[in-house]
FISE-934759 format. One record per residue: residue in one letter; x, y, z of N, C-alpha, C in turn. Coordinates in Angstrom, 3 decimals. Example, Ala and Ser with C-alpha at 12.3 -4.5 7.8 and 13.67 -1.06 7.14 Angstrom:
r,neast,nnorth,nup,caeast,canorth,caup,ceast,cnorth,cup
a,13.190,-5.690,7.800,12.300,-4.500,7.800,13.200,-3.300,7.800
s,12.850,-2.250,7.080,13.670,-1.060,7.140,12.900,0.030,7.870
This chain:
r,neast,nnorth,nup,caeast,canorth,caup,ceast,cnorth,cup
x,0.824,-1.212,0.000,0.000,0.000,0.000,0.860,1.264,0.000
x,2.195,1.093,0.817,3.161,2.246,0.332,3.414,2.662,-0.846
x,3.465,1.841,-2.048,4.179,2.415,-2.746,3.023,2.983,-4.115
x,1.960,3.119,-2.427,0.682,3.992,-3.759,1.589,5.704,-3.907
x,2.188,5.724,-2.776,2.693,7.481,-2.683,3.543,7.521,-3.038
x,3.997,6.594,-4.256,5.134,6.884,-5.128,4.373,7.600,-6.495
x,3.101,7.779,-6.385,2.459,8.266,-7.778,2.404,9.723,-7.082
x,2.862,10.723,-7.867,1.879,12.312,-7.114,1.059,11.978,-7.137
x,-0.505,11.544,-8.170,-1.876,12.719,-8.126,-1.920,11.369,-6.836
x,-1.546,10.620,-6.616,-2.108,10.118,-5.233,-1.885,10.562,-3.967
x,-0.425,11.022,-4.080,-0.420,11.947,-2.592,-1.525,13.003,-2.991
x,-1.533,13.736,-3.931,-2.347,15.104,-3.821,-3.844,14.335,-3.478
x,-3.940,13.014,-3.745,-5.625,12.943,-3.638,-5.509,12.624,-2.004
x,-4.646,12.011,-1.661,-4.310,11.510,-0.035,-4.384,13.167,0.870
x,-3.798,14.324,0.442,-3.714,15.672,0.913,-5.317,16.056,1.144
x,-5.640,16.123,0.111,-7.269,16.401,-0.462,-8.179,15.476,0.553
x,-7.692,14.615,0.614,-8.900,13.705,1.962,-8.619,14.374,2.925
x,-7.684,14.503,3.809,-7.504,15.088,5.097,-7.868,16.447,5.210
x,-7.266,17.487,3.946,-8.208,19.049,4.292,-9.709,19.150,4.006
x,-10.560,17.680,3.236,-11.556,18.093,2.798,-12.374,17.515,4.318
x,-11.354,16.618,4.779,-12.043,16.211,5.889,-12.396,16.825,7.640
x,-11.244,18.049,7.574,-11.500,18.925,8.151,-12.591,20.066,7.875
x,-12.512,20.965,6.978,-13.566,21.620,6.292,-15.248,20.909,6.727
x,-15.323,20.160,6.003,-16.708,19.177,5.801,-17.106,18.657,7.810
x,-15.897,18.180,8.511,-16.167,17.860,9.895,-16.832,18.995,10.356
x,-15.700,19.855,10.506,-16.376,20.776,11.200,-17.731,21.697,10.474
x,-17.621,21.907,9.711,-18.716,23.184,9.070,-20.318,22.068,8.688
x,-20.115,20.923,8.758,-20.780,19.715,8.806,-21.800,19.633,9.857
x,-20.726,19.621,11.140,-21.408,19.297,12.663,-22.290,20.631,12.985
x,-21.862,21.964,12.300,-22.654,23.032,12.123,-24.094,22.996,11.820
x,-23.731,22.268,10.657,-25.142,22.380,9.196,-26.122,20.948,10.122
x,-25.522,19.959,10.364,-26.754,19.038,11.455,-26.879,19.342,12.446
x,-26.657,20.380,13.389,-27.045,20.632,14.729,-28.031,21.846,14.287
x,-27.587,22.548,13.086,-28.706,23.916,12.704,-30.066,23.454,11.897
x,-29.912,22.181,11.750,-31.010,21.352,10.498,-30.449,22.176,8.931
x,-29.760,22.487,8.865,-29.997,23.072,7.301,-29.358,21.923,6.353
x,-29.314,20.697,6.938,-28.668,19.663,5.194,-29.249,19.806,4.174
x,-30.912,20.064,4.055,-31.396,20.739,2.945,-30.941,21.793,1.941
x,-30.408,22.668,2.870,-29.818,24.064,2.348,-28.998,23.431,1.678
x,-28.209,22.876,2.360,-26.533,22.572,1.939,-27.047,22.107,0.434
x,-27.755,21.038,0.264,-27.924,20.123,-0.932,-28.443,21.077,-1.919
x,-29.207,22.103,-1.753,-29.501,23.106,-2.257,-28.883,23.781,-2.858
x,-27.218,24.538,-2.087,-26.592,24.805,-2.845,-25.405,24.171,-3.513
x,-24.806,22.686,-3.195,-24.296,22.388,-4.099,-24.423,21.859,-5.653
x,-26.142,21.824,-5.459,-26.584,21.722,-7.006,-26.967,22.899,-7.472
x,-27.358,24.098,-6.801,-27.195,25.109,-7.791,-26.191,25.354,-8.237
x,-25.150,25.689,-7.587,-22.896,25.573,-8.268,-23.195,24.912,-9.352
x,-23.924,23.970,-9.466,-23.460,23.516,-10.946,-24.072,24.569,-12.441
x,-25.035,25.628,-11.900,-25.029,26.348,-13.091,-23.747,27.287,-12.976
x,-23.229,27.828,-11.940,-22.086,28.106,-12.473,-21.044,27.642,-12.677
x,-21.127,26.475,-12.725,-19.998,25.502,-13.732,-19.996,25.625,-15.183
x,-21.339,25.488,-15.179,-21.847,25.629,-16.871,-21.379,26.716,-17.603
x,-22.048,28.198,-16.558,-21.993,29.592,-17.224,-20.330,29.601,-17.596
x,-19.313,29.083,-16.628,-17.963,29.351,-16.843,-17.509,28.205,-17.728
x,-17.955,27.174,-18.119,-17.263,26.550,-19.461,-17.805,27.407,-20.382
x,-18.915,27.834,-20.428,-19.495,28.838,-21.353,-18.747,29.896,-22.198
x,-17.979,30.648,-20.815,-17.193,31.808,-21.239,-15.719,32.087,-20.932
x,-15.604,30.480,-21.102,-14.060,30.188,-20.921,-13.444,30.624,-19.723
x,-14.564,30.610,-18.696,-13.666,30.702,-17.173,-13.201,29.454,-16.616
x,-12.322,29.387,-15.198,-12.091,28.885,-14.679,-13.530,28.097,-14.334
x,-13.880,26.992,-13.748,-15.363,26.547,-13.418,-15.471,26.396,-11.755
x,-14.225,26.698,-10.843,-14.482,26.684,-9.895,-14.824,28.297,-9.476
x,-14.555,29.309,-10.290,-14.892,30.158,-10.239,-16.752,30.444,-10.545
x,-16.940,29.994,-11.584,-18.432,29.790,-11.530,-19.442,29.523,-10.666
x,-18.780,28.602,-9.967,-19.652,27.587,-9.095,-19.504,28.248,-7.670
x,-18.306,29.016,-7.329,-18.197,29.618,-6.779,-19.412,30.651,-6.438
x,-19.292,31.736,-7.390,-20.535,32.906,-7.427,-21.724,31.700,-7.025
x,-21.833,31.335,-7.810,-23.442,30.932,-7.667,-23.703,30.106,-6.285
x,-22.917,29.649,-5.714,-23.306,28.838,-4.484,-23.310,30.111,-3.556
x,-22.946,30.559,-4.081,-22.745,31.902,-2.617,-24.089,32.772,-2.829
x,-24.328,33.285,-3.660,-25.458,33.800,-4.289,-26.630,33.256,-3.831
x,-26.563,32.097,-4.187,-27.815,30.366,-3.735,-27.972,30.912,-1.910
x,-26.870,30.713,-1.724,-26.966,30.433,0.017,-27.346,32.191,0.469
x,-26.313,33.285,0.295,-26.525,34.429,0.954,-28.511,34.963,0.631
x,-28.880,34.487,-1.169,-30.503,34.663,-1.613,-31.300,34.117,-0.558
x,-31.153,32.405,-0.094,-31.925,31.952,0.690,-31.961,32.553,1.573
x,-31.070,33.124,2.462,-31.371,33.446,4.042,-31.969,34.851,3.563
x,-31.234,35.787,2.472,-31.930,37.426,2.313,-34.021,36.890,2.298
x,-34.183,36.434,1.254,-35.344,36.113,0.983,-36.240,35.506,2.003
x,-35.593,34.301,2.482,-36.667,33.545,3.663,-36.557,34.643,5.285
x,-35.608,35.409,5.538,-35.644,35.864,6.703,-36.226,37.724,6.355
x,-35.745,38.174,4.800,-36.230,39.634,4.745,-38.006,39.519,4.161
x,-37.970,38.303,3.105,-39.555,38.487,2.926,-40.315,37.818,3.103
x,-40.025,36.886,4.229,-40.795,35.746,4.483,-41.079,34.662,3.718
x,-40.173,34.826,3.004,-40.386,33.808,1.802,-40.327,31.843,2.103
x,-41.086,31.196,2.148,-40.626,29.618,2.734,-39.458,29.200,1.894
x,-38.554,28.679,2.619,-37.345,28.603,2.989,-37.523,27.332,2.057
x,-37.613,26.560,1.923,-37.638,25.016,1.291,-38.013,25.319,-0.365
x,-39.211,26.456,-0.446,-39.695,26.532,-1.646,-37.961,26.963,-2.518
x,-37.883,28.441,-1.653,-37.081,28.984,-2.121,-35.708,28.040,-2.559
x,-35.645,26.777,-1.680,-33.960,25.851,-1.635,-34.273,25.080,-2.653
x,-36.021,24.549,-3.103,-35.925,23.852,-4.646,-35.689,24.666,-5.742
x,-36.083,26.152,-5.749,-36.168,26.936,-6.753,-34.384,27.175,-7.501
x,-33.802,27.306,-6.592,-32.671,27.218,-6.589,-31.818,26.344,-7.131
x,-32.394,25.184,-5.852,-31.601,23.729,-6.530,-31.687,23.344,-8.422
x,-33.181,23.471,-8.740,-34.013,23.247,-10.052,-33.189,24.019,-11.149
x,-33.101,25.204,-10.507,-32.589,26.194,-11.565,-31.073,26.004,-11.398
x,-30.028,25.838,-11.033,-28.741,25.697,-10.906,-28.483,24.643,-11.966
x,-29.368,23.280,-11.348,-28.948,22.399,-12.490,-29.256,22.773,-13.805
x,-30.767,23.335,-14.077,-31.437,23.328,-15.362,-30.121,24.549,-16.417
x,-30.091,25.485,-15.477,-28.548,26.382,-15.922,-26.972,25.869,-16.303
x,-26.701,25.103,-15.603,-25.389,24.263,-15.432,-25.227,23.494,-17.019
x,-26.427,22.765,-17.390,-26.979,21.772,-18.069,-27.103,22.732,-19.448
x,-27.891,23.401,-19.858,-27.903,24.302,-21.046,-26.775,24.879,-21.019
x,-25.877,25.705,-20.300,-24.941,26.061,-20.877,-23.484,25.267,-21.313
x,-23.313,24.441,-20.797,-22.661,22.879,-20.787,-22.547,22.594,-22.240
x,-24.136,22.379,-22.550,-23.927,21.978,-24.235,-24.611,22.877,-25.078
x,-24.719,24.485,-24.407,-24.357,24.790,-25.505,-22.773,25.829,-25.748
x,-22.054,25.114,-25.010,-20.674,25.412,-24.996,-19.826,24.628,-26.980
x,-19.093,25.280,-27.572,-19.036,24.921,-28.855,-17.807,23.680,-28.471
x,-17.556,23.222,-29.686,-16.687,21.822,-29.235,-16.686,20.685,-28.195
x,-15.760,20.370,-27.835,-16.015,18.987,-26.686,-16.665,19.137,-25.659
x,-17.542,18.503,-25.127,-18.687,18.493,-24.302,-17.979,17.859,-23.090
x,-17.729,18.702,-22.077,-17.271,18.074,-21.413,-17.549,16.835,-19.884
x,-17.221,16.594,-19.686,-17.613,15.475,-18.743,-18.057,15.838,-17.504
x,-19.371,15.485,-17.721,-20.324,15.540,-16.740,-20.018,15.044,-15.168
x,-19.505,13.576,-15.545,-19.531,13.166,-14.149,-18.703,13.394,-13.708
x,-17.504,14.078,-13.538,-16.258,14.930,-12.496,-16.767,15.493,-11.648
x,-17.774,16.154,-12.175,-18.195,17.460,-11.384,-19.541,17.087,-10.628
x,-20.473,16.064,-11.367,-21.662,15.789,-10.523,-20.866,14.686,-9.474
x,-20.240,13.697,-9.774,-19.873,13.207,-8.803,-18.414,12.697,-8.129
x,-17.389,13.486,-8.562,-15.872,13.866,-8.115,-15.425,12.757,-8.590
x,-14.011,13.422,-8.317,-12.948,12.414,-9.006,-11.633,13.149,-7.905
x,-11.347,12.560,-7.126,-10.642,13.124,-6.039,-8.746,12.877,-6.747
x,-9.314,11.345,-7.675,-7.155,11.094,-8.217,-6.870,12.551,-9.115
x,-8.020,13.800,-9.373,-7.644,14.401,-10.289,-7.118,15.442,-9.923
x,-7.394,15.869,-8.405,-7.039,16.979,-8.042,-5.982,17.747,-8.178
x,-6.216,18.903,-8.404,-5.089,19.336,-8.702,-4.108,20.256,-7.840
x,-3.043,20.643,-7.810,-1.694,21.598,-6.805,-2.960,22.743,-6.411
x,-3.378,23.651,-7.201,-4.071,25.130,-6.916,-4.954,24.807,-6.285
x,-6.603,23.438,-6.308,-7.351,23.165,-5.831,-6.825,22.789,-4.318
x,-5.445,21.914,-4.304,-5.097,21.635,-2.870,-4.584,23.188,-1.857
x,-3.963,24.358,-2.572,-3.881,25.364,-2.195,-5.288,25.466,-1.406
x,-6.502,26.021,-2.163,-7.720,26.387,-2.115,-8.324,25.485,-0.772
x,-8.492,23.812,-0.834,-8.533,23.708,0.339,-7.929,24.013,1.503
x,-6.845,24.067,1.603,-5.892,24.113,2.450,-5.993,25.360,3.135
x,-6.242,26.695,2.318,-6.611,28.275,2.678,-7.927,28.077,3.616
x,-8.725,27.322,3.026,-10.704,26.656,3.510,-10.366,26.464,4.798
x,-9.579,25.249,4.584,-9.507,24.593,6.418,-8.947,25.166,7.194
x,-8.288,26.050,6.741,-7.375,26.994,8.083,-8.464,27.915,8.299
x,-8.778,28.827,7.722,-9.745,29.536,7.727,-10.993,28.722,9.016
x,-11.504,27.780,8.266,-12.630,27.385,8.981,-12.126,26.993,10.565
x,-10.773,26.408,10.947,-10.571,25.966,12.005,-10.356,27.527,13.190
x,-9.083,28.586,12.272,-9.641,29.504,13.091,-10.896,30.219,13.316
x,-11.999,30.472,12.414,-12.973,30.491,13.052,-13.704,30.068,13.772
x,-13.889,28.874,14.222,-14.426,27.952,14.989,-13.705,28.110,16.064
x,-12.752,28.248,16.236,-11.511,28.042,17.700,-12.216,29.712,17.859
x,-11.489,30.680,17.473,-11.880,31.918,17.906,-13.562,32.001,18.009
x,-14.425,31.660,18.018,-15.692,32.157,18.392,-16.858,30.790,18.353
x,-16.129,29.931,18.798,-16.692,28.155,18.976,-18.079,29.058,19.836
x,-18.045,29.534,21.224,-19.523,29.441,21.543,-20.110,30.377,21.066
x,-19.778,31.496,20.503,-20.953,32.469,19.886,-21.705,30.830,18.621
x,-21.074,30.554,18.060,-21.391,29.466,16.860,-22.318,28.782,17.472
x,-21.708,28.302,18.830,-22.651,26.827,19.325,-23.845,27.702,19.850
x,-23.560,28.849,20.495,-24.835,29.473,21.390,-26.086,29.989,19.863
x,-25.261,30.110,18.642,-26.639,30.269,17.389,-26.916,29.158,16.574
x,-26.321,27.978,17.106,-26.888,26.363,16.483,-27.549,25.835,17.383
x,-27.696,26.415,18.641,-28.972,25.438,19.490,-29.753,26.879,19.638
x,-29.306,27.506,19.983,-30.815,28.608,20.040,-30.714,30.105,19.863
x,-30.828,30.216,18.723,-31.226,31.397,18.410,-31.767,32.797,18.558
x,-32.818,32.357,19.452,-33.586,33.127,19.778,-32.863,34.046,21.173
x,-31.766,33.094,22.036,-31.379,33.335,23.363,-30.051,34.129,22.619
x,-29.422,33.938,21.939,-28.316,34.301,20.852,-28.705,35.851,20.365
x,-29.999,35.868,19.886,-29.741,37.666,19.345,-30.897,38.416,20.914
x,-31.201,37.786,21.981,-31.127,38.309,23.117,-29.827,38.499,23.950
x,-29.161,38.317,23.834,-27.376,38.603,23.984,-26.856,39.628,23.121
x,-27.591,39.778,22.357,-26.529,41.018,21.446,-25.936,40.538,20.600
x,-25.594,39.271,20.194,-25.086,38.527,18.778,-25.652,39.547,17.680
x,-24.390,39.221,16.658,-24.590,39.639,15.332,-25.220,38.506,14.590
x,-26.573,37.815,15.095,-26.771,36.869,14.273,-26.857,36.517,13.042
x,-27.692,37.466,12.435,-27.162,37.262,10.556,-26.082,37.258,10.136
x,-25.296,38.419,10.641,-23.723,38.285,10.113,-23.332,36.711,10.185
x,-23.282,36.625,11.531,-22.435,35.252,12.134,-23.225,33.825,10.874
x,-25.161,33.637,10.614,-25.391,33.001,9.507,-24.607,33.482,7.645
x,-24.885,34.103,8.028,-24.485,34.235,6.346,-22.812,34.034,6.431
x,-22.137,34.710,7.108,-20.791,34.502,7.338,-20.547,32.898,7.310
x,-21.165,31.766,7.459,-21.144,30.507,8.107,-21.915,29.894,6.691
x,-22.658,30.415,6.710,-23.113,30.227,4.807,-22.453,29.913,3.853
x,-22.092,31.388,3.720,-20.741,31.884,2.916,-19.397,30.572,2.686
x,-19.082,30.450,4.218,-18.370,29.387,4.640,-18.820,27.513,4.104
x,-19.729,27.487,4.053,-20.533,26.442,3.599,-20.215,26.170,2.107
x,-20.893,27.008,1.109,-20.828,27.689,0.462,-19.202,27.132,-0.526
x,-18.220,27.703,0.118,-16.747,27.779,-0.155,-16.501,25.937,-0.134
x,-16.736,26.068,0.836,-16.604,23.870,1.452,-16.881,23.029,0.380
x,-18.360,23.586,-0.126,-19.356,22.624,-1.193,-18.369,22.809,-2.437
x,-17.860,24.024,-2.996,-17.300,24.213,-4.423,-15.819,23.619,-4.194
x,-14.952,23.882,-3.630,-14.245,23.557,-3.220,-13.866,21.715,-3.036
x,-15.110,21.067,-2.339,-14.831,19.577,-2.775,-15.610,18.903,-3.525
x,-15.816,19.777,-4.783,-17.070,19.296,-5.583,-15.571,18.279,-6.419
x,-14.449,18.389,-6.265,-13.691,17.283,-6.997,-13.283,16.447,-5.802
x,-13.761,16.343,-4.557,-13.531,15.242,-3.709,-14.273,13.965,-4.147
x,-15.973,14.690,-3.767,-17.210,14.026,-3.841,-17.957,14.399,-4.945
x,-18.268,15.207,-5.642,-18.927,15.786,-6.486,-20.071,16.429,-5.818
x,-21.111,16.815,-6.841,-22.519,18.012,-6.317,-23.003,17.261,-5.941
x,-23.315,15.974,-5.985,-24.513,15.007,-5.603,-24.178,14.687,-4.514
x,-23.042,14.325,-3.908,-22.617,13.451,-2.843,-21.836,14.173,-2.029
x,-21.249,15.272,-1.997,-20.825,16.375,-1.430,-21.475,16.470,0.262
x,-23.410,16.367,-0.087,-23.935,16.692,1.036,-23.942,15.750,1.787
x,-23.417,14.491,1.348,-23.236,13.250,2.598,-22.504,13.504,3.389
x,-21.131,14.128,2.743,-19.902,14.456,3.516,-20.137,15.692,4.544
x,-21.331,15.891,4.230,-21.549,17.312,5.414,-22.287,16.621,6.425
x,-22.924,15.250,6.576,-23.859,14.404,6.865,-23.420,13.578,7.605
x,-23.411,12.511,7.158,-22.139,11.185,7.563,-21.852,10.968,8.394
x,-20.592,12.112,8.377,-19.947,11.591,9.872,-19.939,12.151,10.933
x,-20.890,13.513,10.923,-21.553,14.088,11.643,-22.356,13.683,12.429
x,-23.410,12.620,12.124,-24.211,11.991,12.521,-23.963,10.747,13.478
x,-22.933,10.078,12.812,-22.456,9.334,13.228,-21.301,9.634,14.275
x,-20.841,10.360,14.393,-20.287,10.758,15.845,-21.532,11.346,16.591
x,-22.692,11.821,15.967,-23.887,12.037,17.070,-23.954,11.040,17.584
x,-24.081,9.770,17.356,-24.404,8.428,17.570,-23.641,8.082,19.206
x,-22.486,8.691,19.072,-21.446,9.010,20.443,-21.508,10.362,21.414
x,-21.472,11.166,20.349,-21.197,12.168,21.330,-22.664,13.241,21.530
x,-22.915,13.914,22.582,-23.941,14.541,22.630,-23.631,15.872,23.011
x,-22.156,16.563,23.234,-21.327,17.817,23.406,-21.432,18.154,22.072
x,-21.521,19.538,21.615,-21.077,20.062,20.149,-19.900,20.086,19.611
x,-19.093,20.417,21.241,-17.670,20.687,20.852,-17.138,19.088,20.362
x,-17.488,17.962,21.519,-16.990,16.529,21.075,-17.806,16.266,19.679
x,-18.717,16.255,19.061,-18.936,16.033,18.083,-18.505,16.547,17.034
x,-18.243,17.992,17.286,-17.282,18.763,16.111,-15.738,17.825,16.147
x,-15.505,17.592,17.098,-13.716,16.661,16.875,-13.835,15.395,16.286
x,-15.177,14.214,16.590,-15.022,13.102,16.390,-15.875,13.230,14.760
x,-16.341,14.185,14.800,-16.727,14.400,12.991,-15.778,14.070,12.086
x,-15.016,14.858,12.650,-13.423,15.619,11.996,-12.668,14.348,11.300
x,-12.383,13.347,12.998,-12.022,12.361,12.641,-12.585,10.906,11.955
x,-13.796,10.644,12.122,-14.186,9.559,11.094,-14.558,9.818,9.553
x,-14.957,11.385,9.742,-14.274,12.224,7.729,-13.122,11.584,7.151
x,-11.857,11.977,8.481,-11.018,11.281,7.593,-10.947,9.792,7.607
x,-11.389,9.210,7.755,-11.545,7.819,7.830,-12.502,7.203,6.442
x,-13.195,8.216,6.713,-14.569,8.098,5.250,-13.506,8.032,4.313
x,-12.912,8.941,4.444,-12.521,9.565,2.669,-10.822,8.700,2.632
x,-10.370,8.633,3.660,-9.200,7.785,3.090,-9.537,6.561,2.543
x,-10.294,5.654,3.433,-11.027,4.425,3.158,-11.156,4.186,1.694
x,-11.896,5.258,1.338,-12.541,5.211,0.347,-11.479,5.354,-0.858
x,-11.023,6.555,-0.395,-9.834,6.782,-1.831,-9.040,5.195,-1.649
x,-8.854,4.758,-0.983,-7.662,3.688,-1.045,-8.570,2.196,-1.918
x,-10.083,1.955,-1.503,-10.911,1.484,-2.067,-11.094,1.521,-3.853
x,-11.363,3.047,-3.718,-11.484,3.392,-5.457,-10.298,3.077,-6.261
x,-9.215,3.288,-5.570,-8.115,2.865,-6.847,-7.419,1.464,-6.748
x,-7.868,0.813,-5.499,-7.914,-0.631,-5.544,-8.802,-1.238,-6.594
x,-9.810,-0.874,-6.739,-10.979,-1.377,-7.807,-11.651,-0.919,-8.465
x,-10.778,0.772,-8.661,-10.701,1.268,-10.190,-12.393,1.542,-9.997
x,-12.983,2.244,-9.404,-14.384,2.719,-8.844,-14.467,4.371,-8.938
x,-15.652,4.398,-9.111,-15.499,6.429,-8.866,-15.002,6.675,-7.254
x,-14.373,7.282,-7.019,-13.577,8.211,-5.727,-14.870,8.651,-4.847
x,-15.780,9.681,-5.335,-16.928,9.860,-5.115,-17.871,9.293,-4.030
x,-18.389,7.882,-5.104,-19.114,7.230,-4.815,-18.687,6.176,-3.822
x,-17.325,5.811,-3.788,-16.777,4.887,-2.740,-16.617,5.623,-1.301
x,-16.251,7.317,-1.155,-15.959,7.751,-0.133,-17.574,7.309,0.849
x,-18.358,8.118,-0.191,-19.592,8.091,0.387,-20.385,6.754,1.106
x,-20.018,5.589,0.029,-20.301,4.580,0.516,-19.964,3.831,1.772
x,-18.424,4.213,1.898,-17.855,3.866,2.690,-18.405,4.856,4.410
x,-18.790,6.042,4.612,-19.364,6.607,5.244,-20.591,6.015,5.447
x,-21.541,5.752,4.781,-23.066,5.218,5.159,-22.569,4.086,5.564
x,-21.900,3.252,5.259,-21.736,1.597,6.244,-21.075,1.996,7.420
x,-20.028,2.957,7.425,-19.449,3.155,8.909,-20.476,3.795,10.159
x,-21.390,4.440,8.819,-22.751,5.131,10.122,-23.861,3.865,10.669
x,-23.625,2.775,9.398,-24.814,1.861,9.865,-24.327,0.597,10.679
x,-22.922,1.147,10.936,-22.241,-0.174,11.414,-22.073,0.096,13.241
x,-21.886,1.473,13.384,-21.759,1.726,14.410,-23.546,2.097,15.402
x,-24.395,2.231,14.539,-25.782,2.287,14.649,-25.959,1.002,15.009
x,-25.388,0.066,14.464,-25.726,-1.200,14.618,-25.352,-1.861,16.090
x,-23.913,-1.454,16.255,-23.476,-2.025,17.662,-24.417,-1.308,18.710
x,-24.538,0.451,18.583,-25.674,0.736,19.778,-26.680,0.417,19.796
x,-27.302,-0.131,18.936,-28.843,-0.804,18.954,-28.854,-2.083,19.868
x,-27.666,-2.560,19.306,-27.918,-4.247,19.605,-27.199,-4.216,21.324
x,-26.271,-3.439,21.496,-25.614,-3.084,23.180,-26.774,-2.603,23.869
x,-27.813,-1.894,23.104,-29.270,-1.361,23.922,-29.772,-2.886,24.157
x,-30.234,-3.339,22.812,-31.214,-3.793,23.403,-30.861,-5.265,24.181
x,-29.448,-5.645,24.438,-28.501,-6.288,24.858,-29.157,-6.010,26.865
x,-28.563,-4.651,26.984,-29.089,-4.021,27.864,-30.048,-3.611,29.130
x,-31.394,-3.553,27.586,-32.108,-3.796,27.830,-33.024,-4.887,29.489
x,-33.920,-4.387,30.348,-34.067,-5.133,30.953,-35.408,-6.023,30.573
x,-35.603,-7.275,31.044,-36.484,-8.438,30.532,-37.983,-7.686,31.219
x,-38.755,-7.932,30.332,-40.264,-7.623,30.918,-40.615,-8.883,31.515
């Protein structure tokens, strides 16, 4: 198995698991303690119209996807919190239109059509030096924010309401955390891709819920079975030549149903006899 890190794009994809797995832990354990996985899924399929618009006009496409996820996420909260707008309507309208955008401009881009499934559902051996920059800027970023202002965060993911009775900058601190979201999703849309992206915000979040019931311990043990997801997995996919993607992810839902499994059965193990 050593002498997989005699290839670069494998160290760079081995780099790419560990910062995507920080990023996604923490800003993850965020998005399931606030309920928004909806959102999230929301905006990593709108990013894909600006994938489209930028093969379109010969941009960069992480630049595309960029604007528009940010746009997606900062619209939802302007709209559902300035005009009352329902929040879900507004996260399909979005979702619907990102792809339906992504998709028309895609083909009608002139010459080679390019490949769809990178981007809907990653290819992590492809990553590249600048993308590992880009994470790498993400996760530092996200870790000092979290370290510098962990309970303003935790005191506006369980309650809100007690949060801007304190004097919190609460919108700032959401959209700021959005924003942040936002960056995470485009950013490892070549880990996992748009489709499967929102597991990784999911996963192993949950599954350290399964253990821990602290925010702060669940934000750490997130952190760490992420990277467990995604190494697993990368080491999986190029053992058997599989999408990167689809193995990380997979490999996450059995580690959530495996450890679901031992507390069920230790309960009802437990359990006393009627």
């Amino acid at each position: 198995m050593t002498d997989l890190f005699h290839y670069p794009f494998f160290v760079n994809a081995f780099i790419a698991a560990l910062l995507s797995s920080i990023s996604c832990g923490i800003l993850g354990s965020y998005i399931v303690s606030r309920r928004l996985v909806f959102i999230s899924g929301g905006i990593s399929h709108a990013s894909f119209g600006g994938v489209g618009i930028a093969y379109f006009l010969g941009l960069p496409p992480i630049l595309g996807a960029t604007a528009f996820s940010v746009i997606t996420s900062v619209g939802i909260h302007h709209f559902s919190r300035k005009h009352r707008l329902r929040e879900d309507s507004l996260i399909g309208i979005f979702w619907s239109l990102g792809m339906a955008v992504g998709i028309i401009f895609i083909f009608l881009t002139p010459g080679y059509a390019v490949n769809l499934n990178a981007y809907l559902f990653g290819d992590i051996l492809t990553v590249s030096t600048t993308e590992l920059w880009l994470l790498g800027a993400l996760a530092i970023t996200v870790l000092i924010f979290f370290i510098l202002l962990f309970k303003e965060i935790q005191l506006i993911a369980f309650d809100e309401v007690y949060a801007r009775s304190r004097g919190l900058a609460v919108d700032l601190f959401s959209i700021t955390l959005l924003v942040l979201i936002s960056l995470t999703i485009v950013f490892n849309i070549r880990t996992v891709g748009i489709i499967l992206v929102m597991s990784l915000l999911t996963l192993p979040q949950v599954t350290a819920n399964l253990f821990c019931k602290r925010f702060s311990a669940m934000t750490f043990w997130a952190v760490v079975i992420a990277i467990v997801d995604t190494l697993l997995g990368l080491f999986i996919s190029f053992q058997l030549s599989i999408p990167s993607g689809a193995s990380i992810i997979f490999c996450a839902a059995s580690i959530y149903v495996l450890c679901a499994s031992i507390i069920w059965i230790k309960k009802k193990r437990n359990a006393p006899a009627i």
